[in-house]
N, C-alpha and C positions, 0 to 999 in steps of 0.2 A: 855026163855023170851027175845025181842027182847028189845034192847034199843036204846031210842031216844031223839037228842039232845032237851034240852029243852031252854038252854039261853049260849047264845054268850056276851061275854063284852071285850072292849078294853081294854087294859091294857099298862104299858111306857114300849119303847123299844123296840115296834112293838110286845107283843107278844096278843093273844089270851085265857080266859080263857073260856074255852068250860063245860055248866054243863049238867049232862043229864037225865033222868027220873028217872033212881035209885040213886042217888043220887051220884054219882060220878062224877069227875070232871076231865081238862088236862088242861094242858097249853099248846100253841102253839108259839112257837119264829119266825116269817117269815123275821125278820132282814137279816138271811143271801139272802134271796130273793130278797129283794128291788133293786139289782144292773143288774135285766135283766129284759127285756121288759115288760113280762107278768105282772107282779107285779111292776114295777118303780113307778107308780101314787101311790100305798102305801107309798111310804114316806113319803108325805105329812101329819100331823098327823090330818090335820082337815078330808079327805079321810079316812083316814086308822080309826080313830075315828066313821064314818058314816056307821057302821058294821049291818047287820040284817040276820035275819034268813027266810029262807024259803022252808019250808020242810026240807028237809038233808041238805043243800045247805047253804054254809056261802056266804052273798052278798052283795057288797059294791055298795055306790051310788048308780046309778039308773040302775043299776042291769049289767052293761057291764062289771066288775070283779067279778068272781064265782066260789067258789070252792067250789068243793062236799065236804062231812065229809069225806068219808075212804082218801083221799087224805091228809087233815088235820091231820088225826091220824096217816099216815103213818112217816107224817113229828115229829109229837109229840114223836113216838118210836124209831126215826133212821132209818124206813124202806124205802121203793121206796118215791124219794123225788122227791116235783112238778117240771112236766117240764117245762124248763124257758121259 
């Protein structure tokens, strides 16, 4: 059975709770991110608050910051973390 995110919500302290069709859920902390390029406009919490979903894809504002999911969950488990 494949699973698929269903709802993204902000959360304090930059992180992310991610929920997904089976009814599981992660958290995602991108705090330690904010301090390089790709991600710097995240600090802002009105930004970082402006979170949506589209398809796999978590995407802020008008859609010019996007990260895929496996990328998110990579960062949720300790594994391959985004490139700054």
């Amino acid at each position: 059975m494949v699973t698929h995110i269903h709802a993204v919500t902000p959360l304090s302290g930059h992180r992310l709770l991610m929920e997904f069709d089976n009814g599981s859920s992660i958290t995602v902390d991108l705090s330690p991110k904010l301090n390089t390029i790709r991600f710097a406009e995240l600090a802002d919490e009105t930004v970082f608050k402006n979170v949506r979903l589209h398809q796999e894809t978590v995407v802020w504002g008008d859609g010019v910051l996007k990260i895929p999911l496996f990328e998110l969950i990579d960062v949720a488990v300790g594994g391959v973390y985004l490139a700054d």
